[in-house]
C-alpha positions in Angstrom: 0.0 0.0 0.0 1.2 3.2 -0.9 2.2 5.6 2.0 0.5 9.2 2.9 2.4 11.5 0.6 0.8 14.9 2.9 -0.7 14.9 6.3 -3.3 17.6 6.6 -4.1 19.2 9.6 -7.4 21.3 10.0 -7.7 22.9 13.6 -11.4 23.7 14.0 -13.4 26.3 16.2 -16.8 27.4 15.2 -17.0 27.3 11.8 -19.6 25.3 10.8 -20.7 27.6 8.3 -17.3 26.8 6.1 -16.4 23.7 7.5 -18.3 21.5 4.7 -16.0 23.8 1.9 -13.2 23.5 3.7 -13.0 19.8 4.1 -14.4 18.9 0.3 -11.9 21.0 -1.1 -9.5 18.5 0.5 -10.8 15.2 -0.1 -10.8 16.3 -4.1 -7.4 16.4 -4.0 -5.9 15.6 -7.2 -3.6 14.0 -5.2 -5.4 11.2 -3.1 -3.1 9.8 -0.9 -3.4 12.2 1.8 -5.2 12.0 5.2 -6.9 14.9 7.0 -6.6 15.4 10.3 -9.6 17.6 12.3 -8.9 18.9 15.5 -12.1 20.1 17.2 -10.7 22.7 19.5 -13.7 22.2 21.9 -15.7 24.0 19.3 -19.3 24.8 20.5 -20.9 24.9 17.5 -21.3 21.7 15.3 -17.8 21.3 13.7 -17.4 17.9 16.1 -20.1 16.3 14.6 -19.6 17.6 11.3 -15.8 16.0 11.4 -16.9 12.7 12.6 -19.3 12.1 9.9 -17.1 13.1 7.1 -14.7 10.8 9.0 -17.4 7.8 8.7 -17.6 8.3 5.1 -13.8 8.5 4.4 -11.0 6.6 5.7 -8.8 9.4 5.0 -10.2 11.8 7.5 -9.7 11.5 11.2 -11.9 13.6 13.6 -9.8 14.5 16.9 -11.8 16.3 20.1 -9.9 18.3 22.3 -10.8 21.0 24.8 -10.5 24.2 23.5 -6.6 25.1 23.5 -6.2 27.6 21.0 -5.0 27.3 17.4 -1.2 26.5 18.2 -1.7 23.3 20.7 -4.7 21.9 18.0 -2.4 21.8 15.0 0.2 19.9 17.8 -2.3 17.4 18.5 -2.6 16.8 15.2 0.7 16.4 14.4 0.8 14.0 16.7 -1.3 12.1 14.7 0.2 12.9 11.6 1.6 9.7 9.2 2.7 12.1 5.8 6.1 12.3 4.5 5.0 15.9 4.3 2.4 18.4 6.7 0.6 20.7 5.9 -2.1 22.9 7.5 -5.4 24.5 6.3 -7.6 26.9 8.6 -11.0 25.5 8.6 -12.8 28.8 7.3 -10.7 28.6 4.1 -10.2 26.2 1.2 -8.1 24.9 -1.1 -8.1 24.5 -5.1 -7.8 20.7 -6.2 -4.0 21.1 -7.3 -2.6 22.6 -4.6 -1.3 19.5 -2.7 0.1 17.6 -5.3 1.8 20.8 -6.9 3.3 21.8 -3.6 4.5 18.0 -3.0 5.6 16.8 -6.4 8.0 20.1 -6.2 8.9 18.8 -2.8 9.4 15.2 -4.4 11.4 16.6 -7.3 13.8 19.1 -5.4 14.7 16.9 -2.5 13.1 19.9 -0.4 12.4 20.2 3.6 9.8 22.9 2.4 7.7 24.3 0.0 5.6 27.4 0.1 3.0 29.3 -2.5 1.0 32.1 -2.9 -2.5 32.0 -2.0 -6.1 33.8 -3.3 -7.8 36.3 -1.2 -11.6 35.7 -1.8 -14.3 38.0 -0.6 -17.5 38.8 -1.8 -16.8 41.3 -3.6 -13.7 40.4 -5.6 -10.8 37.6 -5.9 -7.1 38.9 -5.7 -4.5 36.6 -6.7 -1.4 36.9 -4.2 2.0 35.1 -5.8 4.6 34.9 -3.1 7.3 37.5 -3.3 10.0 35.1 -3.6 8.5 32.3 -6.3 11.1 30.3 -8.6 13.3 30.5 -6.1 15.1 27.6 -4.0 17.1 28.5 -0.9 19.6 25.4 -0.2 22.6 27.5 1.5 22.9 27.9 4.9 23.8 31.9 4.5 20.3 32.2 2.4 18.6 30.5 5.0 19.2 32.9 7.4 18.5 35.7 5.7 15.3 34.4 4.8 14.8 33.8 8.6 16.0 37.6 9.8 13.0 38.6 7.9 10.4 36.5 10.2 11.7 39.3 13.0 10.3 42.1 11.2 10.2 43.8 8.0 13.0 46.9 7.8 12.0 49.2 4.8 15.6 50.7 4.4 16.4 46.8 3.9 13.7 45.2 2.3 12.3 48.2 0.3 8.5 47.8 0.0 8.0 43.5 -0.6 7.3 42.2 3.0 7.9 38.4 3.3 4.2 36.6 4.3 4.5 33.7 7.2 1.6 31.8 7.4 2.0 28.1 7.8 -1.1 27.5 5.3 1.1 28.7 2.7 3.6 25.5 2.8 3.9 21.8 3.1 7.0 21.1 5.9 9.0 17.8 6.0 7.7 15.7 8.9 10.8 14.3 9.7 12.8 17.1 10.1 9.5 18.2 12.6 9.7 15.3 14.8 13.6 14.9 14.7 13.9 18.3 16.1 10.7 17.8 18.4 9.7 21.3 16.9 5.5 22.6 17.9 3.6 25.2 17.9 3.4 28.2 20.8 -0.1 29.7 22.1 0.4 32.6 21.5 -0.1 35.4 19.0 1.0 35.1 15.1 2.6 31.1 16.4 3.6 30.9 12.4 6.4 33.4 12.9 7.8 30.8 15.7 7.2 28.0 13.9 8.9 29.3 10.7 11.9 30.3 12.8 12.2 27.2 14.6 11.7 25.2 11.3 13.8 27.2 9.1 16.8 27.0 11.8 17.2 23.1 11.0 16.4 23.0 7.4 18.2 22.2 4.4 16.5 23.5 1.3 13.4 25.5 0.9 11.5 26.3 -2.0 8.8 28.7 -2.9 6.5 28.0 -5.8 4.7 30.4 -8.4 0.8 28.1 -7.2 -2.1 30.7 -5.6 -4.1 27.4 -4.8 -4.5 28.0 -1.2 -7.8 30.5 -1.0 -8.3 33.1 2.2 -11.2 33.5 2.8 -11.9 37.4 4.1 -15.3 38.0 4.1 -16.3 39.6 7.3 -16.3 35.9 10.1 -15.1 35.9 13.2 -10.9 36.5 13.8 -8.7 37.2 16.3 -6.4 38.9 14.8 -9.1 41.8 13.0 -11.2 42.0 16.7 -10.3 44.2 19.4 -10.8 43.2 23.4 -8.5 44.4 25.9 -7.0 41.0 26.6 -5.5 41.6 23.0 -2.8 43.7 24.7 -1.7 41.3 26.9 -1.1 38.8 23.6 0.4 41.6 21.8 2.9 42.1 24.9 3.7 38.1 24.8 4.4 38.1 21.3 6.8 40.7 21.5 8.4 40.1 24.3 9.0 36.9 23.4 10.0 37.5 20.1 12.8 40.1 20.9 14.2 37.5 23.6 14.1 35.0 20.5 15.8 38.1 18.8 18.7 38.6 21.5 19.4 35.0 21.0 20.5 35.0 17.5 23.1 38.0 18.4 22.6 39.3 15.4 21.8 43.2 15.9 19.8 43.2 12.5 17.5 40.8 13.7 16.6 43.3 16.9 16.4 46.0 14.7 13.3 44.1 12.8 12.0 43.5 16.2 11.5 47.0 17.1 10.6 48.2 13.5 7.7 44.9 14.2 6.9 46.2 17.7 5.8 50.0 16.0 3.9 48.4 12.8 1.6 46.1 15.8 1.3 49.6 17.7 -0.1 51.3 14.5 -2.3 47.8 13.9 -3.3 47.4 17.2 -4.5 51.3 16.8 -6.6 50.6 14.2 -8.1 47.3 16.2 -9.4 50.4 19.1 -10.7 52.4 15.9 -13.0 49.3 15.1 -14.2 48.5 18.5 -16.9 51.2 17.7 -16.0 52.6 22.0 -16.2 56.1 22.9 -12.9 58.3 22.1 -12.3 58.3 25.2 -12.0 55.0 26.1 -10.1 54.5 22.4 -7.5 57.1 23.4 -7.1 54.9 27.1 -6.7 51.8 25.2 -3.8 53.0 22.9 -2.8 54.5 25.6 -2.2 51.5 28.1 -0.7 50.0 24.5 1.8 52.4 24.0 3.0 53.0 27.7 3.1 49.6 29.0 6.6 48.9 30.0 7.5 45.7 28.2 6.1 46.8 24.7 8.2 50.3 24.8 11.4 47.7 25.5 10.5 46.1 22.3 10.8 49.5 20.2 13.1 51.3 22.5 15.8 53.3 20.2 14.7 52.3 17.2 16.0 54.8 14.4 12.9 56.9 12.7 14.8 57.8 9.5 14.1 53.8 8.8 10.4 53.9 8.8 8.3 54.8 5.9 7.1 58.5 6.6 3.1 57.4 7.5 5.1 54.8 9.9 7.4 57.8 11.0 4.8 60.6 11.5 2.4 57.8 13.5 4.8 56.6 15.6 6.8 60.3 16.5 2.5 60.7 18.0 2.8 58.3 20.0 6.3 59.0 21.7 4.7 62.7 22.2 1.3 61.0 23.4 -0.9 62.6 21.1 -3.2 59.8 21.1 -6.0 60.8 19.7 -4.0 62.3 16.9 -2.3 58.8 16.2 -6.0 57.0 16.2 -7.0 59.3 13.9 -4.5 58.8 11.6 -4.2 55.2 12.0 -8.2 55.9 10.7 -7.0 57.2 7.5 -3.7 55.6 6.7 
């Protein structure tokens, strides 16, 4: 019998209203010897049920329950589980065209690679944009390249990078399993886990190789996430990721890989701006969120010295408002631009 070419791991929390898209879109794979793996996060909608009836009627699904962990520990469970030579991961609100597997592993297959990443489709309801990856054709088997592909997981520096920004999200890629379990590498809970992940898995590997395929399809049509909602618990997560990601940083003694930090730590200040603007609160309360943002003592460590003349000016001009807290002046513009 011929072995599971691609594990693929679907971590689900209510999305029952996507799930049935999600999960066809896999099982008509052009390549068929895959297994999907759902994770029911604790959902409380119907996403366990839905997963063990697909997994009745398909020997390549498997339906895992869990109590709700968050998106990091559910794609550990399941690769736990996981038989492939190769993982990937799909977010259950999203789908997949029926090449995308067997392009991403036949150029796996055919360049001895550790990993393989593509583009992806943004699909909304008013228009599909087709997103090739920055850095398609290209394969990355020196150790040198390797880590310059990894400072850029820190941060993006515009006086480095000019205006391409490099995307990290795990759906994007299929990732040796080996080299996962050989290294014991996982997922953190914790804001934007990819960028981890992608450091951690990048670290070890060998060659790496980014395809021109869009296959993988985004959905962005309004649901529920956690990264475009704003509750004040989000500053706590904001403050984890950075502070964890400039020890990460410090570790590689590498100053330019600091520098992205801080240049990162200002771009989440001007995002996590325009979260407040969204959260629909009084201006008051808008300014007072920012406010605890911008002045709590472990997120101003994070940018702390961080030139200006390397930020684009909108960056610049937002971020001199909020070293001057002029908060409502920096909402305002973070409304606009």
């Amino acid at each position: 019998m011929m072995g599971v070419s691609v594990s693929i791991i679907v971590p689900m929390y209510n999305v029952e209203n996507y799930l049935c898209e999600c999960i066809d879109s896999l099982l008509n794979q052009t390549l068929s010897n895959i297994e999907v793996i759902l994770v029911d996060d604790g959902s409380p909608d119907n996403c366990g049920t839905i997963a063990d009836e697909y997994a009745l009627k398909d020997n390549r699904v498997k339906a895992i329950h869990q109590e709700n962990q968050g998106l990091g520990p559910a794609r550990n469970t399941g690769m736990k589980l996981a038989t492939g030579e190769y993982i990937g991961f799909v977010d259950s609100d999203d789908f997949v065209k029926p090449t995308m597997f067997e392009k991403l592993y036949a150029a796996a297959r055919d360049n001895e690679c550790d990993i393989v990443t593509g583009g992806s489709t943004k699909v909304s309801q008013k228009k599909v944009v087709k997103v090739m990856h920055p850095l398609a054709g290209k394969l990355f088997t020196q150790s040198s390249e390797i880590l310059n592909l990894r400072k850029k997981f820190y941060g993006h520096l515009e006086s480095l990078d000019g205006s391409v920004y490099l995307p990290v999200s795990s759906w994007r890629s299929i990732y040796k399993r080996e080299l996962i379990e050989d290294h014991k590498l996982a997922f953190r809970e914790i804001l934007s886990e990819d960028i981890f992940f992608d450091l951690d898995i990048y670290a070890v590997a060998k060659s790496i190789l980014f395809i021109d395929a869009v296959d993988y399809c985004y959905r962005n049509q309004g649901q529920f996430s956690i990264t475009r909602t704003f509750s004040e618990n989000k500053l706590i997560r904001y403050r984890d990721l950075l502070s964890n990601l400039m020890q990460k940083a410090l570790e590689e003694c590498d100053n330019e890989c600091v520098l992205r930090v801080k240049s990162q730590a200002i771009d989440r200040c001007r995002g996590y701006a325009r979260l407040v603007n969204r959260s629909g609160d009084t201006i008051k309360n808008r300014k007072k969120y920012l406010k605890n943002f911008a002045e709590d003592n472990e997120i101003k460590k994070c940018w702390e010295g961080f030139p200006l003349k390397y930020l684009p000016i909108k960056q610049r001009i937002f971020h001199w408002l909020i070293l001057k807290k002029l908060y409502g002046c920096a909402l305002l513009l973070a409304k606009v631009a």
